[in-house]
C-alpha positions in Angstrom: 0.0 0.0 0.0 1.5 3.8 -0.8 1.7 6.1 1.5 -1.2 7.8 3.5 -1.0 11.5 2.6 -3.1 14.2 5.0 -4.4 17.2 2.9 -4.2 20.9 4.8 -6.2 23.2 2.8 -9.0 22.2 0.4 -8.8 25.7 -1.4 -8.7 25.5 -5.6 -5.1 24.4 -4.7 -6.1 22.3 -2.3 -8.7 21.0 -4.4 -6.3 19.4 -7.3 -4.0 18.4 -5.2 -6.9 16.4 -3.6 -7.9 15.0 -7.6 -4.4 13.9 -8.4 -4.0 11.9 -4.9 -6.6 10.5 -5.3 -5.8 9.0 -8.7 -4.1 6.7 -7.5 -0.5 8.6 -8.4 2.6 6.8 -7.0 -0.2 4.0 -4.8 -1.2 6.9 -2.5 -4.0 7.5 -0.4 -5.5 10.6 0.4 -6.7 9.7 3.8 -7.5 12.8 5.6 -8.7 16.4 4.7 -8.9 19.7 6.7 -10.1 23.1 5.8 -11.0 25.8 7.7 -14.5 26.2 6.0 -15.6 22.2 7.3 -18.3 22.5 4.3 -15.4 22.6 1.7 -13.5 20.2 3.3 -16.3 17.9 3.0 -16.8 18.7 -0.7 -13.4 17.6 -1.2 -13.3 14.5 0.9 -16.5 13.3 -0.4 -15.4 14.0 -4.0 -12.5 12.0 -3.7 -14.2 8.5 -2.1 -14.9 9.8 1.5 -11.1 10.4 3.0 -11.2 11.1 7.2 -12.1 14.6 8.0 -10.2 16.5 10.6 -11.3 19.4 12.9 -7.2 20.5 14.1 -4.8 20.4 11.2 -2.5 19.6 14.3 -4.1 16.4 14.9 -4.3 15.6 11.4 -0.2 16.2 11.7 0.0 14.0 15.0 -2.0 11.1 13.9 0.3 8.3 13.6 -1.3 6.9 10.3 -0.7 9.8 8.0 2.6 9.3 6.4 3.0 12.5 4.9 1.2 15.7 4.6 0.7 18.4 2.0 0.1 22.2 2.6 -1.8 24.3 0.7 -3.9 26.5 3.1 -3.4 30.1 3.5 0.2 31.9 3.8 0.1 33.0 7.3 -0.5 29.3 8.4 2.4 27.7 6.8 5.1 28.5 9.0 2.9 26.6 11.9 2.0 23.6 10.5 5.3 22.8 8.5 7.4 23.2 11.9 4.7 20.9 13.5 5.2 18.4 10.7 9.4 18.6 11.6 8.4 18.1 14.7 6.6 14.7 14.1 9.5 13.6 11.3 6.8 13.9 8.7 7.8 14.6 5.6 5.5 17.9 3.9 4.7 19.6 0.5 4.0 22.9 1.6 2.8 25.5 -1.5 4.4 28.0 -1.7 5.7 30.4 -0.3 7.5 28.3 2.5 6.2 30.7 5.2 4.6 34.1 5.7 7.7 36.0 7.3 11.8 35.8 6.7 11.8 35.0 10.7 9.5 32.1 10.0 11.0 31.2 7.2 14.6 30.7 8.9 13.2 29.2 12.0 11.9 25.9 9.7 15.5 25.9 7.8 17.2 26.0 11.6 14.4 23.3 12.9 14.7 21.0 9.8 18.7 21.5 10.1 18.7 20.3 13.8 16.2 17.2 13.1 19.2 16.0 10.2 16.5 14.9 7.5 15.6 16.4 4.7 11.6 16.5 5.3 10.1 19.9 3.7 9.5 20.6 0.2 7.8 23.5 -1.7 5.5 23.7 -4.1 7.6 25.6 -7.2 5.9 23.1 -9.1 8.0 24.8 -12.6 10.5 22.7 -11.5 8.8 20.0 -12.7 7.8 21.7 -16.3 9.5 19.7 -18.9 10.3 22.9 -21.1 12.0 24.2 -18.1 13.7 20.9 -17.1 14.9 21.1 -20.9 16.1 24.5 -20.8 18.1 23.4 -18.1 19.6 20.3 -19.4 20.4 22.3 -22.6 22.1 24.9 -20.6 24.1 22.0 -18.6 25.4 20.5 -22.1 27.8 23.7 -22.4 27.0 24.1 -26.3 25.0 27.3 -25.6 28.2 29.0 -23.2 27.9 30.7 -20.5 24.4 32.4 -20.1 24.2 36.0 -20.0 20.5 36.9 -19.7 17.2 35.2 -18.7 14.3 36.9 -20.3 11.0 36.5 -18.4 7.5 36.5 -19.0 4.3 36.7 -16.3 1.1 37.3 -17.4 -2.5 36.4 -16.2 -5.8 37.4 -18.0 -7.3 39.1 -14.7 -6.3 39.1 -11.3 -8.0 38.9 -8.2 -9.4 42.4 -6.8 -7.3 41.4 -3.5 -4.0 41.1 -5.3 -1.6 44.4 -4.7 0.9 45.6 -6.2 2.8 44.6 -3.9 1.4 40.7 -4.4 2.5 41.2 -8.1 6.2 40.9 -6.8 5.9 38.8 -3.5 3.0 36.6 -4.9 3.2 36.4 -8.8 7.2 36.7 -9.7 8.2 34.5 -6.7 7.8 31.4 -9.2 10.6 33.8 -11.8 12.5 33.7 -8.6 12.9 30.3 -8.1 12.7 28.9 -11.2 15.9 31.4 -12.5 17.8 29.9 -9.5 17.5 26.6 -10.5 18.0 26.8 -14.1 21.4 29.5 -13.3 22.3 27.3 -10.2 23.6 30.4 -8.6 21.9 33.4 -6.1 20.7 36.7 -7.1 23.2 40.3 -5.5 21.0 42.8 -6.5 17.3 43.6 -7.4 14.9 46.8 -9.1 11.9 47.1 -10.1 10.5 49.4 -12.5 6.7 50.1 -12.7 4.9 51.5 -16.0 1.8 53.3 -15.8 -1.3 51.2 -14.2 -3.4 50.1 -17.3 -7.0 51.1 -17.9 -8.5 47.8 -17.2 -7.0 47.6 -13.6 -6.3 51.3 -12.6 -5.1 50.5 -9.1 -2.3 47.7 -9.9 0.6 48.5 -11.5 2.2 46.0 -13.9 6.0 45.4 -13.0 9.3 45.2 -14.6 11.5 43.2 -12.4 15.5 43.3 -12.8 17.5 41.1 -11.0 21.4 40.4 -11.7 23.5 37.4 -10.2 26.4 36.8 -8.3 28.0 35.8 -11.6 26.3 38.8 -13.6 23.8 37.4 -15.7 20.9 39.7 -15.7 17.1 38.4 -15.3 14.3 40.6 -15.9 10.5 39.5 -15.3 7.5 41.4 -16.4 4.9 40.6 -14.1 1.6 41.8 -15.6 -1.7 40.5 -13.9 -4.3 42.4 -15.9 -3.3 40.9 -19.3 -6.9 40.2 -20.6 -6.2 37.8 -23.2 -5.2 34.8 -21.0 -2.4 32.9 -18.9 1.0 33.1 -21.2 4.2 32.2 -19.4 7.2 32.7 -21.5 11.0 32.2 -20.9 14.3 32.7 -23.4 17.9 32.1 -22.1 20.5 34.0 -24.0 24.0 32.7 -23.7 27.1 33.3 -25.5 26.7 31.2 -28.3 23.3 30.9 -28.6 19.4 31.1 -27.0 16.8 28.3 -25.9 13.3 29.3 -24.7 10.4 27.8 -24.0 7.9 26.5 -27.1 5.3 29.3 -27.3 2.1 27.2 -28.6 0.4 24.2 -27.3 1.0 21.1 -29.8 -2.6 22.0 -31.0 -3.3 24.8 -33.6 -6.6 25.7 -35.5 -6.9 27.1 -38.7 -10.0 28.5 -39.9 -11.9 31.4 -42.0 -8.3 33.1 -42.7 -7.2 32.4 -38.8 -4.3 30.1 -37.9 -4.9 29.9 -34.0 -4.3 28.2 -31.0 -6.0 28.2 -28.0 -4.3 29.8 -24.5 -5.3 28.3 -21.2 -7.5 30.0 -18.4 -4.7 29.9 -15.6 -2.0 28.1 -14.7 -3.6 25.3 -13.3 -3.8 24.5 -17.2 -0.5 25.2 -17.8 1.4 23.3 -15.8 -1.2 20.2 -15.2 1.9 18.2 -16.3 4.1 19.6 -13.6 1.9 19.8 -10.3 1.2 16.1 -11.4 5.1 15.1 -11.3 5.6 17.2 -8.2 3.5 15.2 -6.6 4.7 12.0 -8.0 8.5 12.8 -7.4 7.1 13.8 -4.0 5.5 10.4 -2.9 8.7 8.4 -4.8 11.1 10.4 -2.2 9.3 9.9 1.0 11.4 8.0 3.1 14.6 9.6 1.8 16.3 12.2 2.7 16.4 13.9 -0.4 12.9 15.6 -1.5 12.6 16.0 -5.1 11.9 19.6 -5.7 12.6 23.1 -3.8 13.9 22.7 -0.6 13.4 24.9 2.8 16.8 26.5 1.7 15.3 27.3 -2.0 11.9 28.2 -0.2 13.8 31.1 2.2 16.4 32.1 -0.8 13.1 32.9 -2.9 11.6 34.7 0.2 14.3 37.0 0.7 14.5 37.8 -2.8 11.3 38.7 -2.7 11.3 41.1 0.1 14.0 42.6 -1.8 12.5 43.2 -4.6 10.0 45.0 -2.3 12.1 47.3 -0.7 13.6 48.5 -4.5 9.8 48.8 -5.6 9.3 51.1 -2.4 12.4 53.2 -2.3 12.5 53.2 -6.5 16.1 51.8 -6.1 18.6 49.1 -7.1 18.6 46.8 -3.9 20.7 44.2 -2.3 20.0 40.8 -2.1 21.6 39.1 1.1 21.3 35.5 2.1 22.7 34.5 5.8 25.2 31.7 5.4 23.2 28.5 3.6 24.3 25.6 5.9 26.3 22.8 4.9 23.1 20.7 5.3 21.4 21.7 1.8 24.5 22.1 0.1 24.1 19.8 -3.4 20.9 19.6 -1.8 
């Protein structure tokens, strides 16, 4: 029998986490379910056979038959629930962003680093794109050069009223973030952020231009623009010295039709990267029991966080801003 994974969160997140368990992916089970809203938690349990609801996320944690447990409830929770996981030896998927603060955000990287075991992961699912994971392996065969710029693209039809401008950076672009680091393999010094006008169609969120240079020097800008209209588009080019590789722009079906040749974009990126939240969770389930979880680790999770707030502090004081990481322990290195 595969493991006995506990759900946290039965959100739209939540929700397909909840379908591809339940598929049977990797001989799991998804064998308990809370949500704060006990209604929606039920939804989701009943939809997927009739899983064990839980009152206390805590208890769901503590119960000694739930293998492993994934996150996906609101921010400010994470930090709680994936130190209580530690705490129990459990390994956890947490979405991300690994937690709410950089305070809570170094205290499960110190707390994970004194149990000895690699048991958190987070939820950059891009990781798991194969147009990424190509990029990268192209990059890796040396044929390209060294890189010298990662061109970035972020776009959503319509956002959310709730989502600031603010949220564009430490919300939207985190995923940039960490997806840059891994296919560079190296930190970000500096950050900026440049904002254009607000557009028409969302007058009180700014679209943003977001500039972040290595350690190395290679230069990564990321538009973030929520308010796009015309659907979800994720794009990515890496230039090097000797050539570019970027991600396919069109799905592998196109339409033509009275003069049109077409293809369709998707809704969101739930769409988008069906493919790679579905081998998240299947590398996820193959590594329990290992010390070695398959995707970002706490370490990537606060290096992403810290950017982050960087990029925050150039947006606010319209200035080129240093990123500084404290000292990565040993423990993550070729993590």
């Amino acid at each position: 029998m595969g493991a006995r994974v506990g759900l946290i969160g039965a959100g739209i997140m939540g929700a397909d986490h909840a379908r591809i368990l339940s598929s049977g992916i990797g001989g799991a089970v998804l064998a308990a379910v809370h949500d704060a809203d006990s209604a929606r938690a039920r939804q989701v349990a009943d939809a997927c056979g009739g899983t064990q609801l839980y009152d206390d996320p805590q208890a769901l944690i503590a119960d000694a038959g739930i293998d492993a447990v994934l996150v996906a409830s609101p921010d400010e929770t994470h930090a709680a629930l994936v130190l209580a996981c530690i705490a129990q030896g459990k390994p956890v998927l947490v979405e991300k962003p690994l937690a709410a603060t950089l305070d809570e955000c170094r205290a499960i990287v110190a707390a994970e680093t004194r149990g000895g075991r690699r048991l958190v992961q987070v939820g950059y699912m891009r990781r798991f794109d194969p147009g990424y994971r190509m990029m990268k392996a192209a990059l890796a065969e040396g044929r390209l050069g060294p890189p010298l710029f990662l061109h970035c693209v972020h776009r959503n039809a319509v956002a959310p009223h709730w989502l600031t401008n603010e949220l564009v950076i430490a919300n939207s672009a985190t995923h940039e973030i960490d997806i840059a680091r891994y296919l560079l393999g190296e930190e970000f010094a500096s950050v900026s952020v440049i904002s254009p006008r607000a557009s028409s169609r969302a007058p009180t969120r700014q679209p943003q231009l977001i500039v972040l240079e290595t350690a190395s020097g290679v230069v990564v800008d990321v538009e973030a623009f929520v308010d796009a209209q015309y659907g979800y588009d994720v794009r990515a080019e890496l230039v090097c010295e000797n050539g570019t590789v970027a991600l396919a722009p069109n799905p592998p079906l196109a339409t033509r039709l009275a003069g049109q040749d077409s293809h369709a974009l998707h809704a969101d990126w739930r769409g988008r990267f069906a493919d790679a939240y579905r081998d998240q969770i299947g590398a996820w389930l193959v590594s329990l029991g290992t010390d070695r979880p398959a995707g970002s680790s706490a370490w990537d999770g606060y290096a992403a966080s810290v950017t982050a707030d960087a990029a925050l502090q150039a947006w606010r004081t319209r200035s080129r801003t240093t990123v500084q990481l404290d000292t990565m322990p040993e423990f993550y290195r070729n993590a």
